[in-house]
Legacy VTK file of the C-alpha trace (Angstrom):
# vtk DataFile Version 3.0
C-alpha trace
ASCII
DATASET POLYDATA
POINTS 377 float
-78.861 21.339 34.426
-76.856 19.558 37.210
-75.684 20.844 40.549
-72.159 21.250 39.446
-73.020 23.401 36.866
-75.206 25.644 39.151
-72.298 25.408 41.423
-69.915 26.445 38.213
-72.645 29.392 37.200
-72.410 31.025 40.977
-68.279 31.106 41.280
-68.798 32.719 38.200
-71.162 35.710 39.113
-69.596 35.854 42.495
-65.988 36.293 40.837
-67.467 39.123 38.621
-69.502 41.113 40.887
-66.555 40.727 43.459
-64.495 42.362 41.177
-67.184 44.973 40.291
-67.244 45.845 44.573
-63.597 46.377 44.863
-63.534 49.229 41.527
-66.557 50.287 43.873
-64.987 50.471 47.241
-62.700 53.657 45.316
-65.486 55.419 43.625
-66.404 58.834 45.191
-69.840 58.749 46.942
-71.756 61.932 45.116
-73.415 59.604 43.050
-77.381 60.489 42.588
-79.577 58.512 44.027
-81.786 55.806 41.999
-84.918 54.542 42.681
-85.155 51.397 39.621
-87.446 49.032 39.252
-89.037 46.732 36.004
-91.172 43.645 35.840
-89.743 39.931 36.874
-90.490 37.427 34.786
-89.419 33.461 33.401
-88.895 34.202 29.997
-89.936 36.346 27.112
-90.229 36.485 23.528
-87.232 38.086 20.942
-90.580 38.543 18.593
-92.854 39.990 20.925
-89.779 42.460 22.608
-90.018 43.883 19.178
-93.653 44.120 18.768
-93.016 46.276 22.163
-94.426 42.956 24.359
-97.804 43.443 22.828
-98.316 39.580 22.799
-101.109 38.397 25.290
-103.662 38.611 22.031
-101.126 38.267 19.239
-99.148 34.888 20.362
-99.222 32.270 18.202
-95.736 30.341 18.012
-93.841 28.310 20.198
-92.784 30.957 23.042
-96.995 31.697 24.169
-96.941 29.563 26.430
-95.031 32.245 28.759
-98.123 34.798 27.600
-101.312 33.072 27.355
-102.242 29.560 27.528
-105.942 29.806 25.324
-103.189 31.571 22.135
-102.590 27.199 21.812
-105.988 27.799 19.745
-104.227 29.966 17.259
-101.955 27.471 16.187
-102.278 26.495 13.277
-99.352 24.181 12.419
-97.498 21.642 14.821
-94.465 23.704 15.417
-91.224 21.890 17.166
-87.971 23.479 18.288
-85.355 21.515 18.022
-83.042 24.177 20.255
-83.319 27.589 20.204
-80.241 29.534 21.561
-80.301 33.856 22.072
-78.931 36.522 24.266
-79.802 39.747 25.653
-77.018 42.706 26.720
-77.857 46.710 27.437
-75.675 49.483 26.338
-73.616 50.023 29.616
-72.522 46.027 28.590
-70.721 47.486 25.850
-69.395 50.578 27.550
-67.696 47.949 30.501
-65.780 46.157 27.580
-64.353 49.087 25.209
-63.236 51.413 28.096
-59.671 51.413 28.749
-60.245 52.953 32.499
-62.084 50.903 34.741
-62.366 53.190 37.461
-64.152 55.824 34.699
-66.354 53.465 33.579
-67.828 52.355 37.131
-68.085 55.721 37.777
-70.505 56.744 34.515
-72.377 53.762 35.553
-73.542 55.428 38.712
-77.084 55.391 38.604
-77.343 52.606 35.928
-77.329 49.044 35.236
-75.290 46.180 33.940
-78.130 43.709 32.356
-77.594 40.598 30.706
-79.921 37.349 29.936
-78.809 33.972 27.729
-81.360 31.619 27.021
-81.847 28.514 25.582
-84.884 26.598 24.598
-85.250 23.038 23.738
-87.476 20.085 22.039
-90.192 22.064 22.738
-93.793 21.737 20.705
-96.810 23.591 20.021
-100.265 22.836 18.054
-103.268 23.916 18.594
-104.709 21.646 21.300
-101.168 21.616 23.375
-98.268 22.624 23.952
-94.598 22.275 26.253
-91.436 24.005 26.848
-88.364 23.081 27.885
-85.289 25.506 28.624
-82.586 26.739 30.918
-81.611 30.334 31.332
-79.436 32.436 33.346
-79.971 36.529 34.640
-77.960 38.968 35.740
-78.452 42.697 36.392
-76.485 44.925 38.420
-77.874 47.920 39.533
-75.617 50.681 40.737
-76.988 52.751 43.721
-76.297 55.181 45.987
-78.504 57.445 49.019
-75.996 58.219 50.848
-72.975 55.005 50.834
-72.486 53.316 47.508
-74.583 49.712 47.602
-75.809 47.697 44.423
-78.687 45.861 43.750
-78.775 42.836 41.914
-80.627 39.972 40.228
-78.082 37.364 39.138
-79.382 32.918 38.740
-79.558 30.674 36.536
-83.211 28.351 36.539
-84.251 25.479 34.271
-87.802 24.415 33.585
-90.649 23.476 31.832
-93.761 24.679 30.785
-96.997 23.339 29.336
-100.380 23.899 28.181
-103.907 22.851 27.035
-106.534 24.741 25.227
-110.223 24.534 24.099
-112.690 26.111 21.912
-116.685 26.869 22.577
-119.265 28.769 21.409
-118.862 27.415 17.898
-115.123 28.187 17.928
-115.418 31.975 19.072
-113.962 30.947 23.047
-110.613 30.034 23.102
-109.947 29.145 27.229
-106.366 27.767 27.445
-104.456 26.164 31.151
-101.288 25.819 31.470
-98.475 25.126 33.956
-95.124 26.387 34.810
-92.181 24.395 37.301
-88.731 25.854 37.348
-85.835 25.511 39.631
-83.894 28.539 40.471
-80.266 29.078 41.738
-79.192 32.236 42.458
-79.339 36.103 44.832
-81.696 38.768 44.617
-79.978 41.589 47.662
-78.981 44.379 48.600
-75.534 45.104 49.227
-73.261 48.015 50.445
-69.916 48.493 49.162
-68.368 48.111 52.759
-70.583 45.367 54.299
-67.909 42.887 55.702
-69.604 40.057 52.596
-68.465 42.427 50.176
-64.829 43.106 50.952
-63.444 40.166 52.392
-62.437 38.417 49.022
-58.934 37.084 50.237
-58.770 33.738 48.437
-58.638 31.854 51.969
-62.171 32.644 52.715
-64.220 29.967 52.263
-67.630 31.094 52.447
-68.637 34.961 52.775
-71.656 36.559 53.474
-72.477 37.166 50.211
-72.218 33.093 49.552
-74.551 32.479 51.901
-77.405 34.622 50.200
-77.246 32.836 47.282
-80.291 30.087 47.470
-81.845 27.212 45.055
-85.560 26.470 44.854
-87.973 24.912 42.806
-91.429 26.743 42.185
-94.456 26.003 40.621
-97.189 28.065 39.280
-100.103 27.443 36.646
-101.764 30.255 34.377
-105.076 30.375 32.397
-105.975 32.273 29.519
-108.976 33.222 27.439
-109.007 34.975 23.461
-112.802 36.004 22.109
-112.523 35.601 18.561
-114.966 38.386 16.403
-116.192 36.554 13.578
-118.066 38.788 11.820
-115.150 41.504 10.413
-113.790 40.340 7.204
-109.878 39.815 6.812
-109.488 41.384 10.238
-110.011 38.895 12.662
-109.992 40.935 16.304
-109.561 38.983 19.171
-109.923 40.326 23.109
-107.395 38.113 25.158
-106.835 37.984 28.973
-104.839 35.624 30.655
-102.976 35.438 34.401
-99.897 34.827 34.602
-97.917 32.836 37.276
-101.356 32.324 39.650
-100.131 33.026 43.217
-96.240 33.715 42.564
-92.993 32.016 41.898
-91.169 32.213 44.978
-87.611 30.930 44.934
-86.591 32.877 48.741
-83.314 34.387 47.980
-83.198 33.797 44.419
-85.694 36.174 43.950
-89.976 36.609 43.269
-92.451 36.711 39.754
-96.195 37.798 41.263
-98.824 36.556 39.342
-99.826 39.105 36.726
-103.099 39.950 35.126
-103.005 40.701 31.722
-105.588 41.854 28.497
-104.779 42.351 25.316
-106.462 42.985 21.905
-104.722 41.987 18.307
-106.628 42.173 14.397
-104.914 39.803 11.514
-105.435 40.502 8.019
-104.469 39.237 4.613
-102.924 41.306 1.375
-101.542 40.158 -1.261
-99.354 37.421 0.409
-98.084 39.317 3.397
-99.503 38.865 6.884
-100.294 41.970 9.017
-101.009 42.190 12.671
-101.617 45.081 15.008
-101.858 44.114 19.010
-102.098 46.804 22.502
-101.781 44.766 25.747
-102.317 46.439 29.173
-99.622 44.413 31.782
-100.677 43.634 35.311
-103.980 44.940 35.598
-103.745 44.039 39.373
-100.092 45.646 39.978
-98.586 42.721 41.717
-95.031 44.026 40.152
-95.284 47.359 41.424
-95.052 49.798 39.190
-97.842 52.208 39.255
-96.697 55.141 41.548
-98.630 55.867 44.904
-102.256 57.807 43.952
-102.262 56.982 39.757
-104.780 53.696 39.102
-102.524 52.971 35.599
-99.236 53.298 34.398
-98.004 54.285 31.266
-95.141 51.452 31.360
-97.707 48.764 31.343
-99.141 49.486 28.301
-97.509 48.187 25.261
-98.279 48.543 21.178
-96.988 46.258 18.660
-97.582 45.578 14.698
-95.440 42.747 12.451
-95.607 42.296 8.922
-94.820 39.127 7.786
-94.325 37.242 4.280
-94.814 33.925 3.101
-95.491 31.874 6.027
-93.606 28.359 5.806
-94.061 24.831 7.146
-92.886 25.886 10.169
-95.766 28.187 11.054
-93.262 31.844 10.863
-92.832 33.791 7.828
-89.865 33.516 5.502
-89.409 37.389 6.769
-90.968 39.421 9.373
-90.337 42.927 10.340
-91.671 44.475 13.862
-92.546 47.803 15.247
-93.629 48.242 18.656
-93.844 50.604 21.383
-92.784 49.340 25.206
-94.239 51.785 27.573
-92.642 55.424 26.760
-89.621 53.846 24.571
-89.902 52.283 20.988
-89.074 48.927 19.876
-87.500 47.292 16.332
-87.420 43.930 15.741
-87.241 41.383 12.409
-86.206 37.306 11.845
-85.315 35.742 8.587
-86.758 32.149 8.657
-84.627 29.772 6.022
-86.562 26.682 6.085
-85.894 25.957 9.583
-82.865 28.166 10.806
-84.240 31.069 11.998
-82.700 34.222 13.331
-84.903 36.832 15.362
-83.650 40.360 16.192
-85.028 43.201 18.598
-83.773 46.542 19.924
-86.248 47.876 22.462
-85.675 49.748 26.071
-86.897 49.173 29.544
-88.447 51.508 32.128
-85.716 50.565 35.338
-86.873 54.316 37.045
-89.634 54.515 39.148
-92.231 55.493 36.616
-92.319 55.472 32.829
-90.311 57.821 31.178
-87.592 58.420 33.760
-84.418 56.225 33.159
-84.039 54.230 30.016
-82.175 51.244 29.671
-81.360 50.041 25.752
-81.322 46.739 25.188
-80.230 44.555 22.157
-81.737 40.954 21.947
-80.586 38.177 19.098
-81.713 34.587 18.466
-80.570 31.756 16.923
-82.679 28.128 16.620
-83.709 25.159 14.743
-87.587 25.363 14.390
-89.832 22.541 12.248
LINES 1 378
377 0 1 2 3 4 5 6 7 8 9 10 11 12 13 14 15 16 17 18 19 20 21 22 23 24 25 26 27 28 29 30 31 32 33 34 35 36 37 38 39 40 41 42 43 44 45 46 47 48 49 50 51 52 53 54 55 56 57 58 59 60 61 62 63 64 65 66 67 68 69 70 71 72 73 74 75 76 77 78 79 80 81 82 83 84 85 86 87 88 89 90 91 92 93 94 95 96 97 98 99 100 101 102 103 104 105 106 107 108 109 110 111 112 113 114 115 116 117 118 119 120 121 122 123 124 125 126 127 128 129 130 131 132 133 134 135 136 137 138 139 140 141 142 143 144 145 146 147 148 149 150 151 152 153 154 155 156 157 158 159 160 161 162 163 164 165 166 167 168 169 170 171 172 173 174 175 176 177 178 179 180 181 182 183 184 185 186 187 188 189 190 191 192 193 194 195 196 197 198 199 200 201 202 203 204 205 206 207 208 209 210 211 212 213 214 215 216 217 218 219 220 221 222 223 224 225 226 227 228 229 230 231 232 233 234 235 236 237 238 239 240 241 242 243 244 245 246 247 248 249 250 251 252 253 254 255 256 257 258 259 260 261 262 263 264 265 266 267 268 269 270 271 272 273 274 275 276 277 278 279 280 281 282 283 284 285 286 287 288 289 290 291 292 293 294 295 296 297 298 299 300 301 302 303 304 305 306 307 308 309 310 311 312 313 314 315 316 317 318 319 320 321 322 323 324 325 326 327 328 329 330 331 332 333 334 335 336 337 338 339 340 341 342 343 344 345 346 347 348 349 350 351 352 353 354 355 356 357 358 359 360 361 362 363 364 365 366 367 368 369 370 371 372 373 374 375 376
């Protein structure tokens, strides 16, 4: 992605979430107050959103290198995807575009957030000795506060990068240890900002730079992650497998543009046969270390980190996914749905799941919808 199209990206966000401040500058300011927060990351998976993110154990396709590294082992097919294109909105998306009063809407948004992700993924290729990933994305969530004067907070950039991978086996196949690598340059603003600062409301078209220009920023970052799966032999037609794997060692920082802390991550997952369809049942416990954040002051876990997932899949294709695949999964407190329908290379992946955006799990839901479109041989 070129500068002029970063360039092109940022007009764009700035023109929408200048128009989003001025509806603000009217609203009343009784609004309750909102304490939000949920995990940063590159990318994630429309299959393992509906598995409830259950995935550091159970990945095995072309999207694991974003989970674990030493998964490369449970490859079994050279997978390549040719481009991959999907999109991610919440509710209060939907509730901006069908209202017919702007002011109203803003208003029931108090408290919320306006969330939307488009990614794309391209030539990428996995096996089981190696893997890489190209793709470009772009972020944007708006979150509508207010202690005392109305202010939002908000994630909005657009990054490309790549990532990439290696695995072995030892111990006779039963070790999987898998390192991997992750660059990505970032354009974009991660700030706080209240409705009156002087950035916010000076939009005449003569300005030519405004506060709020100057807090966007472009970075590149780099980060590698390593990953291990123990494989239990001895279980017939069950296959359990103990994963662990960090994440993003030491932190992507892109300055303005925002922060994803390395995470620490285990997982289990069991695979079994019947009858021609594929079954797997995977629990993950997400940043062991709690670099994002989450657990509130005096608890040692969190129920939002701890995720449960199960797919069902039938007759698996050249392609290394199932002709159909249906997911269950359960993200924290919330419950997740998900299925794709694989025709011989076009393959289209679904998932409706929520995210914890309160301050601990349980407190505010946000529904999200995710769909995916791509070429995969």
């Amino acid at each position: 992605m070129n500068s002029q199209h970063f360039d092109l990206i940022r007009v764009t966000i700035f023109r929408v979430f200048r128009r989003v401040s001025i509806l603000l500058y009217f609203w009343v300011l009784l609004a309750p107050q909102l304490q939000a927060a949920e995990p940063a990351f590159i990318r994630e998976s429309i299959r393992a959103r509906g598995m409830g993110n259950a995935f550091t154990a159970a990945a095995n396709d072309e999207m694991l290198l974003f989970y674990n590294p030493a998964a490369l082992r449970s490859v079994y097919y050279n997978i390549y995807q040719i481009a991959g294109f999907n999109t991610t909105y919440n509710e209060n998306i939907t509730k901006l575009g069908n209202s017919s009063s702007g002011f109203s809407t803003i208003g029931s948004l108090a408290g919320k957030n306006i969330h939307n992700e488009i990614d794309i993924g391209f030539l990428s290729h996995v096996n089981s000795r190696f893997g890489w990933s190209l793709f470009t994305n772009s972020f944007v969530d708006i979150k509508i506060r207010n202690p005392i004067i109305p202010y939002l907070e908000t994630k909005a950039y657009a990054q490309t990068g790549i990532a990439g991978g290696m695995a072995w086996s030892f111990l006779d196949f039963q070790l999987d240890l898998g390192l991997g690598v992750k660059l990505v340059q970032r354009s974009g603003i991660d700030t706080k900002l209240h409705i009156f600062d002087e950035g916010i409301i000076e939009f005449t078209e003569d300005q030519k730079t405004t506060k709020l220009e100057k807090k966007f920023a472009s970075k590149a970052a780099l980060a590698p992650d390593a990953g291990l799966i123990y494989h239990f032999d001895s279980y017939h037609n069950m296959e359990p497998k103990v994963a662990f794997s960090l994440q993003n060692i030491g932190g992507l920082d892109f300055k303005g543009a925002g922060k994803v802390p390395m995470t620490m991550n285990i997982g289990v997952s069991t695979e079994s046969e019947l009858n021609g369809f594929d079954f797997i049942l995977a629990a993950d416990y997400r940043d062991l270390i709690n670099s994002q954040k989450l657990v509130s002051e005096g608890n040692i876990i969190t129920t939002r980190n701890i995720k449960l997932g199960a797919e069902m899949g039938w007759h698996r294709l050249f392609n290394g996914h199932h002709f159909v695949s249906l997911r269950v999964g359960r993200n924290g407190p919330y419950n997740s749905v998900g299925w794709s329908l694989n025709l011989f290379g076009f393959k289209i992946d679904f998932a409706k799941y929520s995210q914890e955006i309160g301050g601990y799990g349980g407190e505010l839901e946000d529904k999200r919808t995710s769909i995916q479109m791509s070429t995969i041989f």
